[in-house]
MIDRENLUM-741280 format. One record per residue (C-alpha): residue in three letters; x, y, z; residue number from 0. Coordinates in steps of 0.25 Angstrom, whole numbers. Layout:
REM MIDRENLUM-741280
<pt><type>ALA</type><x>X</x><y>Y</y><z>Z</z><seq>NUM</seq></pt>
...
REM end
This chain:
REM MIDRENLUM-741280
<pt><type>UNK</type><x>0</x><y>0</y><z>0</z><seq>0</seq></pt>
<pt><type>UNK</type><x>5</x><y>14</y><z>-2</z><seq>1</seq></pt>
<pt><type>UNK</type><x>4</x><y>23</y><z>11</z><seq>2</seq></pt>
<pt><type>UNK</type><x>5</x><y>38</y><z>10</z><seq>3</seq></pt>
<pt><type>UNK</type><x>7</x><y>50</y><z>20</z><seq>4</seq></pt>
<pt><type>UNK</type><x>12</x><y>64</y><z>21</z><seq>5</seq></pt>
<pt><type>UNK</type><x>29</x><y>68</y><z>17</z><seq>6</seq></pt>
<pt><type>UNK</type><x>39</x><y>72</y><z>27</z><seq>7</seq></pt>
<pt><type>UNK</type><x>36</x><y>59</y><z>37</z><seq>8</seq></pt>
<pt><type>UNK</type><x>38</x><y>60</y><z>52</z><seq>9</seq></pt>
<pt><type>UNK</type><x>34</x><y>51</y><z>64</z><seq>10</seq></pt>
<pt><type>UNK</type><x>21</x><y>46</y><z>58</z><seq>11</seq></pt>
<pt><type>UNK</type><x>23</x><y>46</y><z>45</z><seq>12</seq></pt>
<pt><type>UNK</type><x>37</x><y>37</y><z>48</z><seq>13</seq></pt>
<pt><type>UNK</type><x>29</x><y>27</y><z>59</z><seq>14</seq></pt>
<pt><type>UNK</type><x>17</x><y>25</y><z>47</z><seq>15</seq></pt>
<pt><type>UNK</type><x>25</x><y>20</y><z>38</z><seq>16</seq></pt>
<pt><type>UNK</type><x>33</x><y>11</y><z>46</z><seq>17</seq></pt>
<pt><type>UNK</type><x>20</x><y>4</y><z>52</z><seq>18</seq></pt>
<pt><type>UNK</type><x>13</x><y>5</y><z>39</z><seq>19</seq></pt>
<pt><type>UNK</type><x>27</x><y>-5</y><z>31</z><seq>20</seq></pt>
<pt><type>UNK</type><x>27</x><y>-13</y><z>44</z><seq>21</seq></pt>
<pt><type>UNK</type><x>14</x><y>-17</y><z>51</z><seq>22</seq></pt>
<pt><type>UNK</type><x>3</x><y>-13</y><z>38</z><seq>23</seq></pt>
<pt><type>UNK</type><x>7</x><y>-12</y><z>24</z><seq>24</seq></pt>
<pt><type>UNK</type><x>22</x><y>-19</y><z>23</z><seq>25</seq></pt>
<pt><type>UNK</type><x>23</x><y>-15</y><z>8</z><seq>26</seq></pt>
<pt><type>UNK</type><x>19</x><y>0</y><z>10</z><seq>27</seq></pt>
<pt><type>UNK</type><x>23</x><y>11</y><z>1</z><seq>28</seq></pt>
<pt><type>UNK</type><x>24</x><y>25</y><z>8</z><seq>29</seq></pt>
<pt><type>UNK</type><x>22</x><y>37</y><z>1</z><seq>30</seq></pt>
<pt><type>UNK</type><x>24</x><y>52</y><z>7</z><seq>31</seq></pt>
<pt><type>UNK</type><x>19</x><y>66</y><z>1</z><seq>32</seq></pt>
<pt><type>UNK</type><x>14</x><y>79</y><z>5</z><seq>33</seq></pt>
<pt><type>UNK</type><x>4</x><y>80</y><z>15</z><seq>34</seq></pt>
<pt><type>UNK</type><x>-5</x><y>86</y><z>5</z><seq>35</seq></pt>
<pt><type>UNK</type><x>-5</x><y>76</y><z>-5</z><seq>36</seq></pt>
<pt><type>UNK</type><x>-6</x><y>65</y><z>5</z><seq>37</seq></pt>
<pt><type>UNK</type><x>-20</x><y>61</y><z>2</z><seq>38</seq></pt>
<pt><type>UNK</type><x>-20</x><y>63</y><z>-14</z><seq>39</seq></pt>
<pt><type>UNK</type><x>-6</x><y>54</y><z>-16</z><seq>40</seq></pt>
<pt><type>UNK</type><x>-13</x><y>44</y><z>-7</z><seq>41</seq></pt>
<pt><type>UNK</type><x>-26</x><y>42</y><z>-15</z><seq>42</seq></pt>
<pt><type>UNK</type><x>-18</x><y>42</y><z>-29</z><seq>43</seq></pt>
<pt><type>UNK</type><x>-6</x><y>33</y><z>-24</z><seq>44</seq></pt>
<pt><type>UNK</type><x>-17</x><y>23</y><z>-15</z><seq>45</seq></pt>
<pt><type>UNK</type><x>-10</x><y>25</y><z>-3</z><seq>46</seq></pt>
<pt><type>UNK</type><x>-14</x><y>23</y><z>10</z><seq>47</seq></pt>
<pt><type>UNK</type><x>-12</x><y>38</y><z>19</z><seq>48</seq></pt>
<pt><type>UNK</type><x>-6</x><y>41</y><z>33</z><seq>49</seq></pt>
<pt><type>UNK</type><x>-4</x><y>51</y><z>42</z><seq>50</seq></pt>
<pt><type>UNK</type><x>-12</x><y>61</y><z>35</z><seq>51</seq></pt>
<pt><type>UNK</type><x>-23</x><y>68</y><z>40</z><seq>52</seq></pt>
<pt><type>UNK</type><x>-36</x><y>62</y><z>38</z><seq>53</seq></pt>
<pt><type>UNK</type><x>-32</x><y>50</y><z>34</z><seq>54</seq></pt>
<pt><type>UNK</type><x>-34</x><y>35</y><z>42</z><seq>55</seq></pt>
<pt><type>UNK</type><x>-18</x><y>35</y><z>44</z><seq>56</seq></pt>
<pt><type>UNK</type><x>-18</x><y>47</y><z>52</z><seq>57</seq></pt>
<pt><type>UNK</type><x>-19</x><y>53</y><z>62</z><seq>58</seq></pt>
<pt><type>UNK</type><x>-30</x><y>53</y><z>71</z><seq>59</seq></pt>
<pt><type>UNK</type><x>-33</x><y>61</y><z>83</z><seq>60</seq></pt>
<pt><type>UNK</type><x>-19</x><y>58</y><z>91</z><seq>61</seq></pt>
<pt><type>UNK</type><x>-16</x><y>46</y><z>85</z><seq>62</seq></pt>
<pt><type>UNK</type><x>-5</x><y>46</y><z>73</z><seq>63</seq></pt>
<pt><type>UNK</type><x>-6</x><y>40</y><z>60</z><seq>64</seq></pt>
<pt><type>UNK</type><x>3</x><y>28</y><z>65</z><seq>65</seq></pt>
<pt><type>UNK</type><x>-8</x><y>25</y><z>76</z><seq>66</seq></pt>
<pt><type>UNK</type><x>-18</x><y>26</y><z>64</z><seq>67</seq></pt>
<pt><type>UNK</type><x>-11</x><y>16</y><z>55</z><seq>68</seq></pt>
<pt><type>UNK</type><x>-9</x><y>5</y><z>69</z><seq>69</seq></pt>
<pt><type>UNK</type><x>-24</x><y>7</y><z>70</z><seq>70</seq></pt>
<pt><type>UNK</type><x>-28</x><y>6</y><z>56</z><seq>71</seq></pt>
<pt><type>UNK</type><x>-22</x><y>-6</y><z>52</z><seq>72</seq></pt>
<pt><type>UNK</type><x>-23</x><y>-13</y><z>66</z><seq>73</seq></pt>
<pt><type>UNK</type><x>-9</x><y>-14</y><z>72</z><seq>74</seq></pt>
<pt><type>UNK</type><x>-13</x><y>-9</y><z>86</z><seq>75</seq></pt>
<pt><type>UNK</type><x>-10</x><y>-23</y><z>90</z><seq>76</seq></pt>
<pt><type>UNK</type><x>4</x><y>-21</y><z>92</z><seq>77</seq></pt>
<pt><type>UNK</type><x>6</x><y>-13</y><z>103</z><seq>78</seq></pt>
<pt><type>UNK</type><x>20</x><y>-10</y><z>98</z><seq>79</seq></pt>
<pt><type>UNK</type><x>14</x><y>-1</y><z>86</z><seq>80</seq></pt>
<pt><type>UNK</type><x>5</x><y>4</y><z>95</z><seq>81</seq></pt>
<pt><type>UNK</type><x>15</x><y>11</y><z>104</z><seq>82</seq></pt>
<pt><type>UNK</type><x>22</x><y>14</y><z>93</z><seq>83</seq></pt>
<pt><type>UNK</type><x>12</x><y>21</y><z>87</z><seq>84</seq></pt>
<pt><type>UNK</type><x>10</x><y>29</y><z>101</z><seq>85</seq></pt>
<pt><type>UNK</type><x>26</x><y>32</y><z>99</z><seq>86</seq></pt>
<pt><type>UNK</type><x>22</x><y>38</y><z>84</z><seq>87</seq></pt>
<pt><type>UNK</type><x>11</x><y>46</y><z>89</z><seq>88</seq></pt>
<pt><type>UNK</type><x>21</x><y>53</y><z>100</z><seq>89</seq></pt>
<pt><type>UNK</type><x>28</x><y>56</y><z>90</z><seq>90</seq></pt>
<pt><type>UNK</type><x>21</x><y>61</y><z>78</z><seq>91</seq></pt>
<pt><type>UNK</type><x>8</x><y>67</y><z>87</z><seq>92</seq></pt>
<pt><type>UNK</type><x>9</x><y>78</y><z>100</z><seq>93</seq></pt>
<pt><type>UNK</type><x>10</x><y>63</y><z>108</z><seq>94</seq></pt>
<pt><type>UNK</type><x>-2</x><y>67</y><z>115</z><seq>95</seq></pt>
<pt><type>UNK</type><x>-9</x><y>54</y><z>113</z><seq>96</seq></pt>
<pt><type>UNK</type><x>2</x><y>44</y><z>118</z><seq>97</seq></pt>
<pt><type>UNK</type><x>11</x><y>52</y><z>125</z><seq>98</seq></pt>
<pt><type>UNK</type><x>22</x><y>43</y><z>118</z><seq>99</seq></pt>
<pt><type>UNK</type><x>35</x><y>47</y><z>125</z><seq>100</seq></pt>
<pt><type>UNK</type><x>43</x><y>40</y><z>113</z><seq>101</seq></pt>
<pt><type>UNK</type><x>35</x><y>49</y><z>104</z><seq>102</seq></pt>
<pt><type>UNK</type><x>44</x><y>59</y><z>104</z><seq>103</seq></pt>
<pt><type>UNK</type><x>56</x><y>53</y><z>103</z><seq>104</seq></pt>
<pt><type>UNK</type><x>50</x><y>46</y><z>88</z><seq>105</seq></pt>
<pt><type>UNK</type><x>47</x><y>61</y><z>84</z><seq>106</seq></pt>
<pt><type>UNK</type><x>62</x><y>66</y><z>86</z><seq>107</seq></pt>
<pt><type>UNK</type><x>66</x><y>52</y><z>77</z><seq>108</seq></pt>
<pt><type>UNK</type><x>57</x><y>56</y><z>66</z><seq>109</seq></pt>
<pt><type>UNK</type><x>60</x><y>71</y><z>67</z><seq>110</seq></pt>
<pt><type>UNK</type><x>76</x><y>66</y><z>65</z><seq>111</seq></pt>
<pt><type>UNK</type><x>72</x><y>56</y><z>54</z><seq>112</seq></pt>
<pt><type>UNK</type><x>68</x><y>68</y><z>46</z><seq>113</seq></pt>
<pt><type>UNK</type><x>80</x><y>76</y><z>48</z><seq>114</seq></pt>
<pt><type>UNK</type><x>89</x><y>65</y><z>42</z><seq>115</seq></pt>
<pt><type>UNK</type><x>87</x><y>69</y><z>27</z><seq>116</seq></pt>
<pt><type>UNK</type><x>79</x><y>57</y><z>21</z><seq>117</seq></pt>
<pt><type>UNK</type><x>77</x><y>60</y><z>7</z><seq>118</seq></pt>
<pt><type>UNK</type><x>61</x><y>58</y><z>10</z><seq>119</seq></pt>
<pt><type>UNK</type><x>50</x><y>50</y><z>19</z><seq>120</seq></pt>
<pt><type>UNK</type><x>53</x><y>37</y><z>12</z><seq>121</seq></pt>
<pt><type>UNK</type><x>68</x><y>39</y><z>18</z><seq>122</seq></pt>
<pt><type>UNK</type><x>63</x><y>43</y><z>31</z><seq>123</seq></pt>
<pt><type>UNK</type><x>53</x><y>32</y><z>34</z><seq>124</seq></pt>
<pt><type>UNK</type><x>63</x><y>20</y><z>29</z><seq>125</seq></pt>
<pt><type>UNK</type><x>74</x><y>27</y><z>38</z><seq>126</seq></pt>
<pt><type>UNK</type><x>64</x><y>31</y><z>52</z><seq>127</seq></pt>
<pt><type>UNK</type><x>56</x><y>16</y><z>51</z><seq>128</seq></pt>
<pt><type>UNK</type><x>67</x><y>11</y><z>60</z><seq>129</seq></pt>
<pt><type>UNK</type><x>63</x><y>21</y><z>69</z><seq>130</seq></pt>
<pt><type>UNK</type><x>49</x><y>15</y><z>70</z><seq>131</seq></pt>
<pt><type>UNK</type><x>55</x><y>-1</y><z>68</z><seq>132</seq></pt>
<pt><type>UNK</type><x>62</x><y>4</y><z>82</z><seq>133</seq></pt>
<pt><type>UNK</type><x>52</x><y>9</y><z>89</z><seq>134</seq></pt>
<pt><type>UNK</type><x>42</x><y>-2</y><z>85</z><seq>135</seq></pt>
<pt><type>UNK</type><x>52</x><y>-11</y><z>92</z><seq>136</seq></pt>
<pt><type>UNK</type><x>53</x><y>-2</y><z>105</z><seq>137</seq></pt>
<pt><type>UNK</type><x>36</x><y>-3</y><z>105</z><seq>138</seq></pt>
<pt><type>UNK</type><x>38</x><y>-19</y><z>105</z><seq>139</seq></pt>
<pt><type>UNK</type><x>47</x><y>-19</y><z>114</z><seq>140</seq></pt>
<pt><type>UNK</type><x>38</x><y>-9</y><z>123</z><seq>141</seq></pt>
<pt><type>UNK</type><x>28</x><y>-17</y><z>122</z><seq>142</seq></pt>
<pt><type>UNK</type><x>34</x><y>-30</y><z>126</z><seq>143</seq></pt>
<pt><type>UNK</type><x>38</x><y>-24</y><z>138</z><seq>144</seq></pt>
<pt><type>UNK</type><x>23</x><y>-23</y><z>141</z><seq>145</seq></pt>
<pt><type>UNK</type><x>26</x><y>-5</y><z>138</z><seq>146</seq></pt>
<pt><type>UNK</type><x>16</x><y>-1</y><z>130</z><seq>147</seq></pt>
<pt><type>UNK</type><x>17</x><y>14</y><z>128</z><seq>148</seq></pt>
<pt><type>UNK</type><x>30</x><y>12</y><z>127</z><seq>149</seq></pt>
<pt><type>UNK</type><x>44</x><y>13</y><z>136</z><seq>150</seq></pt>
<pt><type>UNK</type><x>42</x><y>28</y><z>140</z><seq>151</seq></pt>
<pt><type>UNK</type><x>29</x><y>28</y><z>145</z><seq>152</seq></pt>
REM end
């Protein structure tokens, strides 16, 4: 399937794509433009969009776009997402809703990422993922240790 979302990632638009290739759609083909042509690239290109406004993928009050996608296509069930998702939230929303204390710490990565001088957000996401691999491993192993909102709380 071919995804689609707004240029110049950050937070959300880094996490989406990394849960979108691992946990929903393995073969996924990403595409980024400006904001305003979002919606019109995606109904002529048949692609699925995210974290744009008014869209299913978004977000919605508090929640973030990747909470939207864990819901949507029914990954809840691993608790590790789901604290991962509450990490992603903190750091792409004011962290009002979880109060994730490793939130801020995923904003200042992802604000570094894009300092770095990748040629464009293809770059960028292939580069940041093993940011998202690592802490998907530090939520599994939060979770086995019985930790659920994770090691600061």
């Amino acid at each position: 399937m071919k995804w689609i979302t707004r240029a110049r990632v950050k937070v959300d638009r880094v996490a989406c794509p990394w849960l979108i290739k691992k946990f929903v759609d393995h073969e996924a083909e990403f595409h980024f433009v400006p904001a305003d042509q979002v919606m019109g690239e995606a109904g002529r290109l048949g692609a699925i969009p995210y974290d744009v406004k008014e869209v299913e993928l978004g977000h919605h009050g508090k929640e973030c776009s990747f909470e939207a996608i864990l819901k949507k296509y029914h990954l809840t069930g691993d608790p590790a997402l789901v604290l991962l998702g509450k990490i992603v939230n903190g750091a792409d929303t004011d962290n009002t809703l979880w109060n994730q204390p490793e939130g801020p710490g995923l904003q200042a990565i992802a604000e570094g990422f894009r300092h770095l001088g990748y040629q464009d957000d293809h770059q960028l996401n292939a580069a940041e993922w093993i940011v998202y691999d690592a802490l998907y491993a530090y939520c599994q192993e939060m979770v086995r240790q019985g930790k659920l909102d994770g090691q600061f709380k």
